[in-house]
C-alpha positions in Angstrom: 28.9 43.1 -73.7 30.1 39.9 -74.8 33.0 40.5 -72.6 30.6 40.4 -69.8 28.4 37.5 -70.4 32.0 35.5 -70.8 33.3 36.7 -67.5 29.7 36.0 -66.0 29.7 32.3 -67.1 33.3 31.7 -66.4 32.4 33.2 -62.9 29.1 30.8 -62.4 31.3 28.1 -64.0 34.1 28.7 -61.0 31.6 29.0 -58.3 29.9 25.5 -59.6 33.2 23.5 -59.9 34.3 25.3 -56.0 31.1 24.0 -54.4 31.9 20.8 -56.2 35.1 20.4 -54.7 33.7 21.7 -51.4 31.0 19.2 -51.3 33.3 16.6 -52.7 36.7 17.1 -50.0 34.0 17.7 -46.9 32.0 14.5 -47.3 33.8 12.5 -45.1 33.8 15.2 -41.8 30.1 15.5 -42.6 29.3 12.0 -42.5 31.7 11.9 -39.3 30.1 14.5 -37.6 26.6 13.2 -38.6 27.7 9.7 -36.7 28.5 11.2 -33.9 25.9 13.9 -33.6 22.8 11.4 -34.3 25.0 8.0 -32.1 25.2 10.3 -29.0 21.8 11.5 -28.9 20.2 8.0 -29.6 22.4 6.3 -26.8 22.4 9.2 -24.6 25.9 9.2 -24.6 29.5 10.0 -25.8 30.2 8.1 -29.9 33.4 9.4 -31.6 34.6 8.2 -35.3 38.4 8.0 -35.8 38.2 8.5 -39.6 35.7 8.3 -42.8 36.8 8.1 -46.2 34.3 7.6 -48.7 35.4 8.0 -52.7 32.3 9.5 -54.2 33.0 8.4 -57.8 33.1 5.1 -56.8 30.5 5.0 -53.9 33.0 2.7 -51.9 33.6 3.9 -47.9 35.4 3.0 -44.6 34.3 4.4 -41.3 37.1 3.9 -38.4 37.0 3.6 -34.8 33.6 4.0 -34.2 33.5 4.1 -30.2 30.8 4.5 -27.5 31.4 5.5 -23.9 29.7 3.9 -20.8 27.1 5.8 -19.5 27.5 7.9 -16.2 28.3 5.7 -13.2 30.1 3.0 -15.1 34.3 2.6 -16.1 35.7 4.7 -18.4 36.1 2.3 -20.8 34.0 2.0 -23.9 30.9 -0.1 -24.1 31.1 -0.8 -28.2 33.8 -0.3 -30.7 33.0 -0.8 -34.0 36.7 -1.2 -35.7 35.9 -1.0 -39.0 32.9 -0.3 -40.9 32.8 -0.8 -45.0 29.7 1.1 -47.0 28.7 0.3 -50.6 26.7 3.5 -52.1 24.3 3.8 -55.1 25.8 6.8 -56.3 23.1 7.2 -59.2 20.9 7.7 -56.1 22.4 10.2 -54.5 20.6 12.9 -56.0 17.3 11.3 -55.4 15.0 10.7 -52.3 15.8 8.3 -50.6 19.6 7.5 -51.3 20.6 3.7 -51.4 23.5 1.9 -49.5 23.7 -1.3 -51.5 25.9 -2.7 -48.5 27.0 -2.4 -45.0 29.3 -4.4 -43.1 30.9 -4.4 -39.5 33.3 -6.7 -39.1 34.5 -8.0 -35.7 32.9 -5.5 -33.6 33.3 -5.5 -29.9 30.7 -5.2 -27.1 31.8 -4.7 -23.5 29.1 -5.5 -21.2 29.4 -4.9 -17.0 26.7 -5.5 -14.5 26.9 -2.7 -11.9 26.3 -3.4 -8.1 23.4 -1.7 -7.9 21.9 -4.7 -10.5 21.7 -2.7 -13.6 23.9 -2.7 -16.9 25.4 -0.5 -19.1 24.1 -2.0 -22.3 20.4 -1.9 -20.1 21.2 1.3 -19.5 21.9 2.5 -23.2 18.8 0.0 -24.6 16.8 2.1 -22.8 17.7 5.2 -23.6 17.9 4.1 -27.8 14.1 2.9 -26.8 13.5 6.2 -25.1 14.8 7.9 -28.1 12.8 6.1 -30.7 9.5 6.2 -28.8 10.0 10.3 -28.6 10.4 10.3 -32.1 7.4 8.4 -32.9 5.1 11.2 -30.7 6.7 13.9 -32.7 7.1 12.9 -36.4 4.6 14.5 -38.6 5.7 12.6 -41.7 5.8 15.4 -43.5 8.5 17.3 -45.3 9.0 20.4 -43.1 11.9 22.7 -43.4 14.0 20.4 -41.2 13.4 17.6 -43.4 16.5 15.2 -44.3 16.9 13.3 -47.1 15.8 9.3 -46.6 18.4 6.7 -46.6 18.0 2.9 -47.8 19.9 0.0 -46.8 19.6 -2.7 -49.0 21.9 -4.9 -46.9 23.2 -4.3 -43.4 25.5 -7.1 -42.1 27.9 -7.4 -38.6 29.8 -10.8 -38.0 32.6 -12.0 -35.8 31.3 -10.1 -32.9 32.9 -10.7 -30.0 31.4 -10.2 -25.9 33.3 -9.2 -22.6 31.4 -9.0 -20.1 32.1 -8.6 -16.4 29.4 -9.8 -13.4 32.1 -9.8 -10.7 30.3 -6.8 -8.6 27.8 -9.2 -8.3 29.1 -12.3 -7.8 29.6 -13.4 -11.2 32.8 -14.4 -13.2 34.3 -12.1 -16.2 33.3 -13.4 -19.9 34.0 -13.5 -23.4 31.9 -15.3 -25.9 30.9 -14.9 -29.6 27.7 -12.5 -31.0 24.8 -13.8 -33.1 25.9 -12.3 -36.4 23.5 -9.8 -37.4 21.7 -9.3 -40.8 19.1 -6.9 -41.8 17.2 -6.6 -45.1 16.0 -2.8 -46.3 16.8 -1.6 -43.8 14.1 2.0 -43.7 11.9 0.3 -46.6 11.3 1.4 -49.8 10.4 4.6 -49.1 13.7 5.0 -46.8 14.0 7.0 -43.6 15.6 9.3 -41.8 19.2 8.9 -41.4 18.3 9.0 -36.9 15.9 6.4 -37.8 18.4 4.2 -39.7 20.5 4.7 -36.9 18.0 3.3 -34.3 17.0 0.1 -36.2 21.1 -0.9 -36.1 21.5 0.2 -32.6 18.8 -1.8 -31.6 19.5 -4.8 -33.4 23.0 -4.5 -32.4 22.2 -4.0 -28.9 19.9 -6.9 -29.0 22.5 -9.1 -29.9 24.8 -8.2 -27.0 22.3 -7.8 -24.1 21.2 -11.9 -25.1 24.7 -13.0 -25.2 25.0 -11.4 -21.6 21.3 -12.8 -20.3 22.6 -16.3 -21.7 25.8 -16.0 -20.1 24.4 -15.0 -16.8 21.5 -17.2 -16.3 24.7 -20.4 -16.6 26.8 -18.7 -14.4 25.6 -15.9 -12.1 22.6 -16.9 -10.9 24.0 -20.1 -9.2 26.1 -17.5 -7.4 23.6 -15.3 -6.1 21.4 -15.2 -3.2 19.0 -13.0 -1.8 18.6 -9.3 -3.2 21.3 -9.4 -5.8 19.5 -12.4 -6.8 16.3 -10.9 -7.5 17.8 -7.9 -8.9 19.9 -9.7 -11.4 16.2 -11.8 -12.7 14.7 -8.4 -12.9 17.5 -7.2 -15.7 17.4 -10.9 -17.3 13.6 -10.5 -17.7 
């Protein structure tokens, strides 16, 4: 009998340590495949990650090659890539509601902005759809903790600096540019109560968006507009307003 109970326990003991290691070595493809799972639907379309690796003992993390396609109808080129992305984790909290990221930072990310000739633009386009995306969610969160409830996430800090703008208003008229992003830096980021990790997503995308689709009205308004006449004119004020 006590032969048993030992085997039992060294059996549970096994099976605890295996799912340990499981959940330990499959972090990083989970987080990966979270990124680009939640980044494709909110910007309707393609985000792939190069790498992740993220050291739970020390809560310390790099994402790599974060990259999002053009919509339909534009190059295939990308419209962002996000090089290199650095996460600082509470690892106390990860076993609590909502976990904390002390820190994230993007550092010299890129934004690739190209005004079609039918007068729209590829970061419009994806604005609207992240928009889209976050107004749906709105009309169908209950706030409740249903059975496809996700744990909350916190950002204490969320900071992107040394961006950098191409953008390209030949079809119209315009002139190929490059100019520096407003830095971006956000402050609890899902509050204190946290939120979910799609709605975390959303907030960045917006604000990062934000800070490219300015840089291009800015540029545009010096240098397109003086260009333009007619139709293109008018459909060019309708995307700068």
């Amino acid at each position: 009998m006590k032969k048993a109970i030992f085997f039992a326990a060294a059996g549970l003991l096994a099976l605890i340590v295996g799912v340990g290691v499981y959940l330990y070595n499959s972090i990083d493809p989970i987080v990966k495949n979270a990124i680009e799972k939640y980044g494709s639907e909110i910007t309707g379309t393609d985000v792939s990650v190069s790498s992740v690796d993220i050291s739970l003992k020390s809560g310390r993390g790099t994402i790599r090659g974060i990259r999002v396609a053009n919509p339909d109808g534009f190059s295939d080129d990308d419209a962002f890539e996000l090089s290199e992305i650095t996460v600082d984790i509470d690892v106390a909290s990860l076993n609590k509601d909502p976990i904390v990221i002390q820190e994230v930072t993007i550092a010299e990310p890129v934004a690739k902005a190209i005004l079609s000739a039918r007068g729209d633009t590829n970061l419009g386009i994806i604005k609207r759809h992240v928009e889209a995306y976050q107004a749906g969610a709105r009309g169908s969160s209950t706030g409740e903790k249903g059975a496809g409830y996700e744990k909350r996430i916190r950002i204490l800090r969320f900071r992107f600096e040394e961006g950098v703008l191409h953008g390209d208003a030949t079809a119209l008229g315009g002139k190929t540019i490059e100019r520096a992003l407003s830095p971006v830096r956000l402050e609890n980021v899902g509050g204190n109560n946290g939120s979910s990790p799609d709605a975390i997503a959303k907030e960045i995308t917006r604000a990062f968006l934000n800070s490219a689709t300015d840089a291009v009205k800015s540029e545009l308004r010096g240098r397109a507009t003086e260009k333009l006449e007619g139709e293109a004119k008018k459909a060019l004020d309708k995307i700068l307003n």
